[in-house]
PDB file of N, CA, C and O in Angstrom:
ATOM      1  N   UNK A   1      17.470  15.284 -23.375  1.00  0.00           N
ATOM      2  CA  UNK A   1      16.972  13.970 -22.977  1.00  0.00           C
ATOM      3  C   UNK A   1      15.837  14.161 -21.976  1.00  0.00           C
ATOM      4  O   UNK A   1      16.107  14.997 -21.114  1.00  0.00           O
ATOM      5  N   UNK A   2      14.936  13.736 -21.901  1.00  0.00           N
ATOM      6  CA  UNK A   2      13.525  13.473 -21.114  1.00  0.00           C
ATOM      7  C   UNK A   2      14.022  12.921 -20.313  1.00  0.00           C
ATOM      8  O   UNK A   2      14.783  11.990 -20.580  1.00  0.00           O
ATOM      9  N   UNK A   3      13.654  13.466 -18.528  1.00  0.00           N
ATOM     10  CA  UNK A   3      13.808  13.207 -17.097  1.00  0.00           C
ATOM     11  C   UNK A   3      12.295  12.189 -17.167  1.00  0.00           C
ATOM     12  O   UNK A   3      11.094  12.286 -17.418  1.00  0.00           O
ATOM     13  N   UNK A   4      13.187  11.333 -16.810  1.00  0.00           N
ATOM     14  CA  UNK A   4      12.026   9.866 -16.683  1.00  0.00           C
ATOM     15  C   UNK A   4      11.905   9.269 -15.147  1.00  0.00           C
ATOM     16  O   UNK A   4      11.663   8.074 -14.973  1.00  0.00           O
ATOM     17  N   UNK A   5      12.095  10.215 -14.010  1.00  0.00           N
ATOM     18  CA  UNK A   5      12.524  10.059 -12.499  1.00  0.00           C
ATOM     19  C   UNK A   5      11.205  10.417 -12.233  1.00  0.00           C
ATOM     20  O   UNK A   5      10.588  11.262 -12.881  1.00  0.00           O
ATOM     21  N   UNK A   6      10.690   9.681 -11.131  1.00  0.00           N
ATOM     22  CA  UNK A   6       9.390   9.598 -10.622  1.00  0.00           C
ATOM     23  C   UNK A   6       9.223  10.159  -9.491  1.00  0.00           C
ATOM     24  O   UNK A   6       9.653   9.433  -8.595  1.00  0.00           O
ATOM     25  N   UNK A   7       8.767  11.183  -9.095  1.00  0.00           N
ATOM     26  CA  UNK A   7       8.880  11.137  -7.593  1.00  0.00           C
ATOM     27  C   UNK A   7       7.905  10.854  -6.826  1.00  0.00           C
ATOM     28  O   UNK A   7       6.790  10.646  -7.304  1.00  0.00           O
ATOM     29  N   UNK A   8       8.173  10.786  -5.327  1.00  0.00           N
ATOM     30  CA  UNK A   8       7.433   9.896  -4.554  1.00  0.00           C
ATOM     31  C   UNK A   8       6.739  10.262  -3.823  1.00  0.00           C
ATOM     32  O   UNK A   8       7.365  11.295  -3.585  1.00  0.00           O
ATOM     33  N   UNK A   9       5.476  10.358  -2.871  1.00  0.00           N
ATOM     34  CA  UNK A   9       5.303  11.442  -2.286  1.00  0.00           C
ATOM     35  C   UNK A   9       4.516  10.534  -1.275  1.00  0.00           C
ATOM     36  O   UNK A   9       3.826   9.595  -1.671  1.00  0.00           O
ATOM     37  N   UNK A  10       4.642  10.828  -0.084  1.00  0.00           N
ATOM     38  CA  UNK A  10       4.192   9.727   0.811  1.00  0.00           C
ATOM     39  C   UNK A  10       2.789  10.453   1.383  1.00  0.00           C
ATOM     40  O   UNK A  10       2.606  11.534   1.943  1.00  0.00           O
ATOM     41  N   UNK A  11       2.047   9.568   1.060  1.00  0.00           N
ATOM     42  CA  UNK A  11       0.618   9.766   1.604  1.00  0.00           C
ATOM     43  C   UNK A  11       0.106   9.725   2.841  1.00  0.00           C
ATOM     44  O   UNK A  11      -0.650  10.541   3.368  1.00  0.00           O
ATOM     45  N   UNK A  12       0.648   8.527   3.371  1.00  0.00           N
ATOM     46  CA  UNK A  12       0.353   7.775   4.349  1.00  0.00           C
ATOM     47  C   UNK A  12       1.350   6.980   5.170  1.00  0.00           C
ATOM     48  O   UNK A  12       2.135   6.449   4.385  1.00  0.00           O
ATOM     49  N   UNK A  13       1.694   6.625   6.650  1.00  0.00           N
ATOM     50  CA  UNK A  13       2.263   6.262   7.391  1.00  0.00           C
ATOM     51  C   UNK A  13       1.896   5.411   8.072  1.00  0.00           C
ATOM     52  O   UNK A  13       0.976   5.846   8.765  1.00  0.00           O
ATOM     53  N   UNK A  14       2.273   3.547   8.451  1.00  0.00           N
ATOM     54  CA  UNK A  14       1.486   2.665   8.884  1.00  0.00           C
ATOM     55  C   UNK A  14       2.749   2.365   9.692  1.00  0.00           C
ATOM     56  O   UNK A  14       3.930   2.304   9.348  1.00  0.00           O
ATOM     57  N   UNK A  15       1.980   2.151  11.191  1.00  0.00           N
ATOM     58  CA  UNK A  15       2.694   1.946  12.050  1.00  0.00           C
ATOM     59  C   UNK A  15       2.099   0.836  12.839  1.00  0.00           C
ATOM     60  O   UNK A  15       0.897   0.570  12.862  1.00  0.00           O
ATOM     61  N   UNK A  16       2.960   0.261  13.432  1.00  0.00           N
ATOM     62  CA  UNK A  16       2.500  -1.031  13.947  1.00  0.00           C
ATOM     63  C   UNK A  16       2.532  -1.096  15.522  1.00  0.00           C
ATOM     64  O   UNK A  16       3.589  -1.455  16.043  1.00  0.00           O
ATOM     65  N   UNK A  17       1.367  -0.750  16.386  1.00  0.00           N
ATOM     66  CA  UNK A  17       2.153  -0.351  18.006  1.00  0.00           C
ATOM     67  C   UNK A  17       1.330  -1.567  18.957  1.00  0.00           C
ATOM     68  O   UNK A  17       0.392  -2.197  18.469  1.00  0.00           O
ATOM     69  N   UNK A  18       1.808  -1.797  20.353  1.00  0.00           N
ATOM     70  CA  UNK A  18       1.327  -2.553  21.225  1.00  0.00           C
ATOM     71  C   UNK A  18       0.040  -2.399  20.693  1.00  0.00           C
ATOM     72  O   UNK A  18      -0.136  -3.260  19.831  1.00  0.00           O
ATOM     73  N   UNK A  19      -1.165  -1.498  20.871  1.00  0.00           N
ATOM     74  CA  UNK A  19      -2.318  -1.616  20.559  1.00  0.00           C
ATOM     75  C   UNK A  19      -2.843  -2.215  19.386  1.00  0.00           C
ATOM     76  O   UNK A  19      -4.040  -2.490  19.302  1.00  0.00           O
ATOM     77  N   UNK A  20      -1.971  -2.454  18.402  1.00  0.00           N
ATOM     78  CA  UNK A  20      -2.581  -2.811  16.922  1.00  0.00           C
ATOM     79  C   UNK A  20      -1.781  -2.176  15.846  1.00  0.00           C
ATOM     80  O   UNK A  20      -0.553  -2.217  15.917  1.00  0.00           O
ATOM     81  N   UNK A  21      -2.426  -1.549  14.780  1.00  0.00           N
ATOM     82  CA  UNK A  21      -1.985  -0.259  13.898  1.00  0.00           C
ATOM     83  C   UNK A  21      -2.476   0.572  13.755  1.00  0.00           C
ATOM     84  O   UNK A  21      -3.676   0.483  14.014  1.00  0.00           O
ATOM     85  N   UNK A  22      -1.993   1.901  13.282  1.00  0.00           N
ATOM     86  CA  UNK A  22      -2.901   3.191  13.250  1.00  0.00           C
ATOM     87  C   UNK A  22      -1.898   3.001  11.264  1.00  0.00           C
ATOM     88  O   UNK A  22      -0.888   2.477  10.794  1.00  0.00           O
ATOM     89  N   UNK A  23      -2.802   3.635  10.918  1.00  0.00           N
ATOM     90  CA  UNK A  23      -2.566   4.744   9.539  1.00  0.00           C
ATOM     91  C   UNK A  23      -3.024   6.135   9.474  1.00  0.00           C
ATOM     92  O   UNK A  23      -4.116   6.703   9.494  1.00  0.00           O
ATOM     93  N   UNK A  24      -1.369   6.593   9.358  1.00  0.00           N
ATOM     94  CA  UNK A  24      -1.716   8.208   9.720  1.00  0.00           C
ATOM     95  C   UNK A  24      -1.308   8.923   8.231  1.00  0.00           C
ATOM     96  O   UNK A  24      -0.143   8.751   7.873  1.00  0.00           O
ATOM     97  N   UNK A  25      -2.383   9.879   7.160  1.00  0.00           N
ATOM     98  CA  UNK A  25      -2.428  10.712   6.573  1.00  0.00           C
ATOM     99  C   UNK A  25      -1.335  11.906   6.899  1.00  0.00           C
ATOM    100  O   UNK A  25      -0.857  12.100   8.016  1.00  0.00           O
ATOM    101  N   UNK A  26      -1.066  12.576   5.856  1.00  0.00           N
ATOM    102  CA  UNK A  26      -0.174  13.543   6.029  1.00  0.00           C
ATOM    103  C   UNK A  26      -0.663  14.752   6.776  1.00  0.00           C
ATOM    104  O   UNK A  26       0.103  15.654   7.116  1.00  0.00           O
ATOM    105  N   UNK A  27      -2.226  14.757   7.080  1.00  0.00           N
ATOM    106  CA  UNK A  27      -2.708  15.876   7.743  1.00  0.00           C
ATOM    107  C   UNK A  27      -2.566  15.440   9.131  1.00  0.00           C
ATOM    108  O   UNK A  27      -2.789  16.288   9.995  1.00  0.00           O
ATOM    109  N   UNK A  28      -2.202  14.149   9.524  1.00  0.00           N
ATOM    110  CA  UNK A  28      -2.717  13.681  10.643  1.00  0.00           C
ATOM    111  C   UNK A  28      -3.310  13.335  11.198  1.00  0.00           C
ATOM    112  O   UNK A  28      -3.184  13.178  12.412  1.00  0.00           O
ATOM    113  N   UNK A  29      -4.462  12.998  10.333  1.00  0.00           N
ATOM    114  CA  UNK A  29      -5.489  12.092  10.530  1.00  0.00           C
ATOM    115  C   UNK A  29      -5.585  10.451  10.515  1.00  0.00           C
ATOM    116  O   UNK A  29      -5.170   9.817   9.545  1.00  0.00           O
ATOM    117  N   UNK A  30      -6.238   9.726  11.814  1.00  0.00           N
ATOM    118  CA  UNK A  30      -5.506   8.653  11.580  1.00  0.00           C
ATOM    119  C   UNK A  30      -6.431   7.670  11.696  1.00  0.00           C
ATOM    120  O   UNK A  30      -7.432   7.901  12.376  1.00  0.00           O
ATOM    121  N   UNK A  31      -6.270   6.412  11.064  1.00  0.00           N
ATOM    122  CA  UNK A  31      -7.175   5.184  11.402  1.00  0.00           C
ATOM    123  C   UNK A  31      -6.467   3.867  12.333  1.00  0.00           C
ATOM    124  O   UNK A  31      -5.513   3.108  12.160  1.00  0.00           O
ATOM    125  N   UNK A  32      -7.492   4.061  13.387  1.00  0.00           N
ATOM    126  CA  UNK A  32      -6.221   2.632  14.430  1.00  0.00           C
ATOM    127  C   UNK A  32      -7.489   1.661  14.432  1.00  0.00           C
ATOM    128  O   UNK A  32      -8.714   1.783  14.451  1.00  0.00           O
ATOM    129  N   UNK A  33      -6.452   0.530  14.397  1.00  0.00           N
ATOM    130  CA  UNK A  33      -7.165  -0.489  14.206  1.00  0.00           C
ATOM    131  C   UNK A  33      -6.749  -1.464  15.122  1.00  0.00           C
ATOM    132  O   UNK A  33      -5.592  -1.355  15.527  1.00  0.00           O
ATOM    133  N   UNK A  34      -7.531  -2.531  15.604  1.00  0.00           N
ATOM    134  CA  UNK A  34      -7.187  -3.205  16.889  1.00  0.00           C
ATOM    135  C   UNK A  34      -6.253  -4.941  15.995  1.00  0.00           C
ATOM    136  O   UNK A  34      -6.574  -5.388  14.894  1.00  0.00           O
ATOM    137  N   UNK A  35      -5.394  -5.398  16.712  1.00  0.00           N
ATOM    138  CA  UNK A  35      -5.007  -6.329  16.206  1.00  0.00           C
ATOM    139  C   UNK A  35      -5.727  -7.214  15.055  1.00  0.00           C
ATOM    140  O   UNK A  35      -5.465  -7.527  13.894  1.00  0.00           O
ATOM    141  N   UNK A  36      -6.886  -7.479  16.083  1.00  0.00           N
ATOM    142  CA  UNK A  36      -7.786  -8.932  14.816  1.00  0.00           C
ATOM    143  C   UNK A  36      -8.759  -7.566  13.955  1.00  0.00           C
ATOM    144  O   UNK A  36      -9.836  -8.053  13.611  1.00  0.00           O
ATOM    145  N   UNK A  37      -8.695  -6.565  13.679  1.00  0.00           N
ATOM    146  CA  UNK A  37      -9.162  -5.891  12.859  1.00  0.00           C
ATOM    147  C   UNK A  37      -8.006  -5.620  11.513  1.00  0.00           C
ATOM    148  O   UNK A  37      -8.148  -5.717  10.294  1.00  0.00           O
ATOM    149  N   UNK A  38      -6.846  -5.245  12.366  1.00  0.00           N
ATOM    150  CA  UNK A  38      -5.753  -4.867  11.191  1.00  0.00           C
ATOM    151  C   UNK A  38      -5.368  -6.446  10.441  1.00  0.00           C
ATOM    152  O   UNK A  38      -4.884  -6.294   9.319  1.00  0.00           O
ATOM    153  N   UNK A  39      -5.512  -7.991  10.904  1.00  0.00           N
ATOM    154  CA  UNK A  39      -5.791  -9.069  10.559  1.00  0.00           C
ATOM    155  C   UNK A  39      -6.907  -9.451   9.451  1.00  0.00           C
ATOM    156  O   UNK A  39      -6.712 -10.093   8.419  1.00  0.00           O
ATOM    157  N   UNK A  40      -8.316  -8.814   9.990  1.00  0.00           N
ATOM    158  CA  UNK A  40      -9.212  -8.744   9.545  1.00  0.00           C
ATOM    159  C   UNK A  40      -9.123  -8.297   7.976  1.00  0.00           C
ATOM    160  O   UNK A  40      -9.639  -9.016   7.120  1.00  0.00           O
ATOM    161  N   UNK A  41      -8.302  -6.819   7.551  1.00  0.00           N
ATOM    162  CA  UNK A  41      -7.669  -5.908   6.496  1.00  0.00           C
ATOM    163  C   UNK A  41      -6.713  -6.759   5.627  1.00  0.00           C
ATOM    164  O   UNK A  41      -6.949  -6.692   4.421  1.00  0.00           O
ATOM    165  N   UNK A  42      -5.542  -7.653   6.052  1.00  0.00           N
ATOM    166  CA  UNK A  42      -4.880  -8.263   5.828  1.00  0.00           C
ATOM    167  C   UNK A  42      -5.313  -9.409   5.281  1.00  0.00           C
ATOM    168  O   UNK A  42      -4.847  -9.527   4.148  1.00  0.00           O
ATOM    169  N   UNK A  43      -5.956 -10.243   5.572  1.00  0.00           N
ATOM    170  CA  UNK A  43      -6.593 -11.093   4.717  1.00  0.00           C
ATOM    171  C   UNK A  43      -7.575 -10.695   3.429  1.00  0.00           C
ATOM    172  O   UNK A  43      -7.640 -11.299   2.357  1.00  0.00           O
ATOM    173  N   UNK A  44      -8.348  -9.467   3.849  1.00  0.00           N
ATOM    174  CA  UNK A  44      -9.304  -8.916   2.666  1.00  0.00           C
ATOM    175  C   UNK A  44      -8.289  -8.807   1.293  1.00  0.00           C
ATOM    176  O   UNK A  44      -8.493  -9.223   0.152  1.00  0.00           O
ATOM    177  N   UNK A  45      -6.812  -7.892   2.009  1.00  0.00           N
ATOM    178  CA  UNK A  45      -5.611  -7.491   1.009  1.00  0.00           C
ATOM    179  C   UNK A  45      -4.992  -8.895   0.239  1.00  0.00           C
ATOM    180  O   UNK A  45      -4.604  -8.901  -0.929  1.00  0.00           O
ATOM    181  N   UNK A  46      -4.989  -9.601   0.783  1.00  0.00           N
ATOM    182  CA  UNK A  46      -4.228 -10.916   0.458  1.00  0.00           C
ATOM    183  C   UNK A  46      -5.569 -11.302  -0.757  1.00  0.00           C
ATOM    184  O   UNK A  46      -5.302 -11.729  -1.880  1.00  0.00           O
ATOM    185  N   UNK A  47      -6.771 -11.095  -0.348  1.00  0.00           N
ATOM    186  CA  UNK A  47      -7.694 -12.161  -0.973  1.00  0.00           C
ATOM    187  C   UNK A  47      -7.876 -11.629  -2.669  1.00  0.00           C
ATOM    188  O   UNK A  47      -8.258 -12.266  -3.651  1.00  0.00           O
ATOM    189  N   UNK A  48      -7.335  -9.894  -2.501  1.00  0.00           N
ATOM    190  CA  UNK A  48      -7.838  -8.832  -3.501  1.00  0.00           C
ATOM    191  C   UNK A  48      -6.308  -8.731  -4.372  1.00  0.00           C
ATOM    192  O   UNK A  48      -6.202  -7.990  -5.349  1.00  0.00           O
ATOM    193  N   UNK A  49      -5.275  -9.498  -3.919  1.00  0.00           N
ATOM    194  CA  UNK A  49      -4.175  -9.212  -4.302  1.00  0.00           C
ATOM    195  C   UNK A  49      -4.173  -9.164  -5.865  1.00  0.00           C
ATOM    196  O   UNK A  49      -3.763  -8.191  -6.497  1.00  0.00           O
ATOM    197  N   UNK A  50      -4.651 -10.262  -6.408  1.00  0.00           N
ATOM    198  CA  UNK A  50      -4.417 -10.454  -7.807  1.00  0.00           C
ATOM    199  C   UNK A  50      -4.892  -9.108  -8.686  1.00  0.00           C
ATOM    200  O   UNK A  50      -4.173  -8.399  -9.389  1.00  0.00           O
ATOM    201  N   UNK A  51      -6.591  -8.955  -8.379  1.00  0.00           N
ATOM    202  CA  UNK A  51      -6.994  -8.045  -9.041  1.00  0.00           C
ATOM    203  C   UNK A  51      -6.339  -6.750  -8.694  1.00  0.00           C
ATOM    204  O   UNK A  51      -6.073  -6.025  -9.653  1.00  0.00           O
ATOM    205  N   UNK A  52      -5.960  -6.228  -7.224  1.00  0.00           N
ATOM    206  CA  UNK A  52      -5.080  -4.703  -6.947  1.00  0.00           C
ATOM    207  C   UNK A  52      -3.788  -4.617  -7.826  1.00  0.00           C
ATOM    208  O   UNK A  52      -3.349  -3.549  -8.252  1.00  0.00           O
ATOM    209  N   UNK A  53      -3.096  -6.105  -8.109  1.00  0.00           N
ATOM    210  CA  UNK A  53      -2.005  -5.818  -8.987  1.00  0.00           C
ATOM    211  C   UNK A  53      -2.319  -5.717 -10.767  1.00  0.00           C
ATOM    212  O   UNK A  53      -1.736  -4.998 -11.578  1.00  0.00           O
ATOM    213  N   UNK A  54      -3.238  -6.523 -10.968  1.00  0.00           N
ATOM    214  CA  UNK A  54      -3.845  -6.349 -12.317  1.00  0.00           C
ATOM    215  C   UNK A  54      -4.093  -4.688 -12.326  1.00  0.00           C
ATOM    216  O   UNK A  54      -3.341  -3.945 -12.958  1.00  0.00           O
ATOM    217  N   UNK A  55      -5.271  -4.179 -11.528  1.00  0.00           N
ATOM    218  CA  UNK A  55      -5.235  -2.463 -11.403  1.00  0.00           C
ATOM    219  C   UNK A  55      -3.781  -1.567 -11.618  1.00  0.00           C
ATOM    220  O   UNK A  55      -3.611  -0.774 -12.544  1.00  0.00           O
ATOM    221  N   UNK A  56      -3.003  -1.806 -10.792  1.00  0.00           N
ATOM    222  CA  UNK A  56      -1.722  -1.231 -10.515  1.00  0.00           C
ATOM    223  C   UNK A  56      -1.007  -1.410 -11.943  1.00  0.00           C
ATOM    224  O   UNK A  56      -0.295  -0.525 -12.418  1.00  0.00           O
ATOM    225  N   UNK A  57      -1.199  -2.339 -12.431  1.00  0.00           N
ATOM    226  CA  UNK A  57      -0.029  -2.694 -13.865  1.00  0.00           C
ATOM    227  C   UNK A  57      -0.804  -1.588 -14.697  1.00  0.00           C
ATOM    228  O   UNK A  57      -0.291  -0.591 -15.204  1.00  0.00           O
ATOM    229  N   UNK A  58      -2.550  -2.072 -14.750  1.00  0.00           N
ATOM    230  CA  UNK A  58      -2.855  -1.788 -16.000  1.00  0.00           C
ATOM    231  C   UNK A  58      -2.784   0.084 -16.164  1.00  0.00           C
ATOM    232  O   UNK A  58      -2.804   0.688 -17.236  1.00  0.00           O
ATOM    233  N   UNK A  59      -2.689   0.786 -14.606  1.00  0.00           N
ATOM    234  CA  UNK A  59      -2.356   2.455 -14.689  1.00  0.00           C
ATOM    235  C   UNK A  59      -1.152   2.707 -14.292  1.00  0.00           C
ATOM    236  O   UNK A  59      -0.968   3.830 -13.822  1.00  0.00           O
ATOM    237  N   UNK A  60       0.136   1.653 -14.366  1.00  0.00           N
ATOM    238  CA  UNK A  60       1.306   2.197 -14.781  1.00  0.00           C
ATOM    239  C   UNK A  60       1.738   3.106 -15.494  1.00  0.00           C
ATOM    240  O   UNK A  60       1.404   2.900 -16.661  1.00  0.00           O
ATOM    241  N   UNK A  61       2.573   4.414 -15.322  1.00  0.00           N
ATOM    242  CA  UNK A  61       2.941   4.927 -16.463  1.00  0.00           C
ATOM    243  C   UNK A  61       4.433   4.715 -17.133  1.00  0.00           C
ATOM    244  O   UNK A  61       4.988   5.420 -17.976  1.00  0.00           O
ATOM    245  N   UNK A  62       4.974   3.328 -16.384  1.00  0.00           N
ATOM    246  CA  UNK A  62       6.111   2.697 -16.885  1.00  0.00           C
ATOM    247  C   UNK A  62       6.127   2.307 -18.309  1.00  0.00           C
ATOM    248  O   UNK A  62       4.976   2.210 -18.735  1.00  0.00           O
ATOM    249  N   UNK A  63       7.121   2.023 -19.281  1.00  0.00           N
ATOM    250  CA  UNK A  63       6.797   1.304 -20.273  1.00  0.00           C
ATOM    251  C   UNK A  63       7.331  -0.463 -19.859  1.00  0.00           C
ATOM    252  O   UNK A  63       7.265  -1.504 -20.512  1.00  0.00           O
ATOM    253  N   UNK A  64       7.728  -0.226 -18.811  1.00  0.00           N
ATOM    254  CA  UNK A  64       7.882  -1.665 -18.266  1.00  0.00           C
ATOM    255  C   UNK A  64       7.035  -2.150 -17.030  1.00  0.00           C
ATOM    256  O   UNK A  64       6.629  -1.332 -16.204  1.00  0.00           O
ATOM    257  N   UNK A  65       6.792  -3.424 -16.926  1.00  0.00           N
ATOM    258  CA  UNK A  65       5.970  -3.884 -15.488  1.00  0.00           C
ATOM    259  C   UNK A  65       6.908  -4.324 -14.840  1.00  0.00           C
ATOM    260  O   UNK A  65       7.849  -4.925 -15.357  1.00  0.00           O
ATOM    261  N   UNK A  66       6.778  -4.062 -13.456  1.00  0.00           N
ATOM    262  CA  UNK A  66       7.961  -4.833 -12.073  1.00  0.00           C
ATOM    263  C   UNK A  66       7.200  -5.935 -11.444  1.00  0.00           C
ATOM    264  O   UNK A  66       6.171  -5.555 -10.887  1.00  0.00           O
ATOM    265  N   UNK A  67       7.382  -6.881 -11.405  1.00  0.00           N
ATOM    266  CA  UNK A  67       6.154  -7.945 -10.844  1.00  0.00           C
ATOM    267  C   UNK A  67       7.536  -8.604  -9.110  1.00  0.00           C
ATOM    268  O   UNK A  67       8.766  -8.589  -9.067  1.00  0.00           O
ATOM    269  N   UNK A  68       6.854  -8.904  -8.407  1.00  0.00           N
ATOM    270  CA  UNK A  68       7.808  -9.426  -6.907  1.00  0.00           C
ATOM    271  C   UNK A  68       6.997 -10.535  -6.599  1.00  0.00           C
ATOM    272  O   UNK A  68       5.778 -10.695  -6.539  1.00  0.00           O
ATOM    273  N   UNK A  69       8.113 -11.363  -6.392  1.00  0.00           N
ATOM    274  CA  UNK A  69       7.718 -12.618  -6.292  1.00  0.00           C
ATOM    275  C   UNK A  69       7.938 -12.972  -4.935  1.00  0.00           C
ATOM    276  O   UNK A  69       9.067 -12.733  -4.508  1.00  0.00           O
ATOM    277  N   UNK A  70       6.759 -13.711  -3.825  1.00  0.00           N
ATOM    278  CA  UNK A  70       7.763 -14.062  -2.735  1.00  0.00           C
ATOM    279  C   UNK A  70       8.089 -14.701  -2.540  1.00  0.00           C
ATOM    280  O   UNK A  70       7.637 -15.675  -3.142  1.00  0.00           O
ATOM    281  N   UNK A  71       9.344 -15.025  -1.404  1.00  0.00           N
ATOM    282  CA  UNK A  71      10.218 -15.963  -1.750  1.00  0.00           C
ATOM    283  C   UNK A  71       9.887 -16.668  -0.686  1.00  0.00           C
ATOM    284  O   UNK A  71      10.434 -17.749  -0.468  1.00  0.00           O
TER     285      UNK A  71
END
Protein backbone atom coordinates (compact mmCIF):
# COMPACT_ATOMS: atom_id res chain seq x y z
CA UNK A 1 0.00 0.00 0.00
CA UNK A 2 1.37 3.60 -0.86
CA UNK A 3 2.36 5.84 2.35
CA UNK A 4 0.17 8.86 1.56
CA UNK A 5 1.55 10.82 5.03
CA UNK A 6 2.85 14.21 4.39
CA UNK A 7 5.37 15.55 6.29
CA UNK A 8 5.78 18.84 7.65
CA UNK A 9 8.62 20.83 7.92
CA UNK A 10 8.52 24.15 9.55
CA UNK A 11 10.05 26.98 7.79
CA UNK A 12 9.29 29.67 9.72
CA UNK A 13 8.31 30.86 13.30
CA UNK A 14 5.91 33.94 13.99
CA UNK A 15 5.90 35.29 17.19
CA UNK A 16 3.97 37.92 18.55
CA UNK A 17 6.03 40.15 21.36
CA UNK A 18 5.44 43.59 23.28
CA UNK A 19 7.30 45.20 20.36
CA UNK A 20 5.14 43.86 17.48
CA UNK A 21 6.19 40.52 15.54
CA UNK A 22 9.32 39.12 14.37
CA UNK A 23 9.35 36.03 11.77
CA UNK A 24 12.16 33.92 12.39
CA UNK A 25 13.57 31.40 9.49
CA UNK A 26 15.10 28.23 10.51
CA UNK A 27 18.59 29.79 10.07
CA UNK A 28 17.62 32.50 12.29
CA UNK A 29 17.14 35.05 10.42
CA UNK A 30 14.47 37.30 11.27
CA UNK A 31 11.94 39.97 10.12
CA UNK A 32 10.36 42.28 13.08
CA UNK A 33 7.87 44.27 12.36
CA UNK A 34 6.38 47.11 14.43
CA UNK A 35 2.65 46.75 15.42
CA UNK A 36 0.87 49.05 12.60
CA UNK A 37 3.37 47.40 10.16
CA UNK A 38 2.54 43.69 11.13
CA UNK A 39 -1.34 45.35 10.72
CA UNK A 40 -0.21 46.90 7.70
CA UNK A 41 0.75 42.78 6.36
CA UNK A 42 -2.51 41.66 7.75
CA UNK A 43 -4.77 43.51 5.85
CA UNK A 44 -2.60 43.12 2.47
CA UNK A 45 -3.16 39.02 3.63
CA UNK A 46 -6.83 39.42 4.20
CA UNK A 47 -7.20 41.51 0.87
CA UNK A 48 -5.06 38.57 -1.20
CA UNK A 49 -6.92 35.85 0.62
CA UNK A 50 -9.08 34.60 -2.14
CA UNK A 51 -6.48 34.47 -4.83
CA UNK A 52 -3.52 32.79 -2.06
CA UNK A 53 -6.23 30.10 -1.55
CA UNK A 54 -7.16 29.68 -5.25
CA UNK A 55 -2.96 29.28 -5.57
CA UNK A 56 -2.80 26.85 -2.61
CA UNK A 57 -5.77 24.51 -3.98
CA UNK A 58 -4.71 24.74 -7.47
CA UNK A 59 -0.72 23.14 -6.25
CA UNK A 60 -2.24 20.76 -3.90
CA UNK A 61 -0.96 17.41 -4.15
CA UNK A 62 -4.15 16.11 -2.33
CA UNK A 63 -6.73 14.38 -4.39
CA UNK A 64 -9.05 16.22 -2.10
CA UNK A 65 -9.43 20.14 -1.22
CA UNK A 66 -9.82 21.21 2.68
CA UNK A 67 -11.53 24.60 2.49
CA UNK A 68 -12.10 26.46 6.57
CA UNK A 69 -14.68 28.39 7.04
CA UNK A 70 -14.79 31.08 9.78
CA UNK A 71 -16.98 30.91 12.18
Amino acid sequence: MEDLSLETVEKFTIEITQAGMDIIDREGISLTFSPLEALMLLDILKHEEQNLRKMADEASPLPMQIHFEPS
